[in-house]
C-alpha positions, 0 to 999 in steps of 0.5 A: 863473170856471169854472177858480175853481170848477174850482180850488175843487173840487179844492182841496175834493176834494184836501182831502177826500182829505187827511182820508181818508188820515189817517183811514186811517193813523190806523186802521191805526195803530190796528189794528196797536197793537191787534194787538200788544196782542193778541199780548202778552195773549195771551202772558200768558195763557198765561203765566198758565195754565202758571203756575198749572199748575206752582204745582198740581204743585209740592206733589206733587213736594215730597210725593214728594221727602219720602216719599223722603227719609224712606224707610226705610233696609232699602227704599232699594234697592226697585226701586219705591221707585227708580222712585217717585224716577225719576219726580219727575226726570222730571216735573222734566225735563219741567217744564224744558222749560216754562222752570222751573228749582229754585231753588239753595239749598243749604247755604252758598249766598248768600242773596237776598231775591229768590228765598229766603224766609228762615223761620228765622234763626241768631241767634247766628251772627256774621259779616258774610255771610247763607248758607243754613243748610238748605233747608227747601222748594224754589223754583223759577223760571219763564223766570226770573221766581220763581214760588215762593221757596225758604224757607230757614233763614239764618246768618251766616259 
């Protein structure tokens, strides 16, 4: 009688041991989905902020890069003027290094929908493939992923 209770208890604490050990391997599961979630929002924020980031300096260097581009033809050897351009290849370098990347839109490149806006089109144009005509704004790319498209002017060939 005293080995049943004996046998009964045991079998009662083995049990309880049982629902322990799950509970607890269910919390550390729990924990480390919990910690992995974490990390990837985490990620992503900053993500977010470096995008949002890039996407406020993309219209200074557009404005710089067309104040070049309109430069007056006696002021292009200005020493100024060169270090006003040397300064939009540095930002754009340093830009790089955070993972973004221009976009390649240049006149007979391939379009793709996926990273080129097309904002005018060449309607007369015959031919079977879509090429970009002129780049109308840049693009740009960050770790791969578009974060603004390249607007474009499209032809046929």
């Amino acid at each position: 009688m005293i080995e049943k209770k004996k046998n009964k208890k045991e079998l009662e604490l083995q049990q309880q041991l049982d629902e322990l050990t799950a509970d607890l391997q269910r919390t550390r599961a729990d924990f480390e989905n919990y910690r992995k979630r974490s990390e990837l929002d985490k990620k992503a924020s900053i993500e977010l902020g470096k995008t949002g980031t890039i996407l406020k300096l993309l219209p200074v260097i557009d404005n710089i890069e067309r104040a070049i581009t309109y430069t007056p033809e006696e002021l292009k050897d200005n020493k100024w003027v060169q270090s006003v351009a040397g300064l939009t290849k540095n930002l754009e370098k340093s830009l790089e290094g955070m993972g973004l990347k221009r976009i390649d839109a240049a006149a007979g490149a391939k379009f793709d929908p996926d990273l080129h806006e097309a904002i005018q089109f060449d309607e007369d144009a015959t031919g079977e493939n879509e090429v970009i005509a002129e780049e109308m704004q840049a693009g740009y790319t960050l770790n791969d992923r578009p974060i603004r498209h390249a607007m474009v002017k499209v032809t046929r060939q």
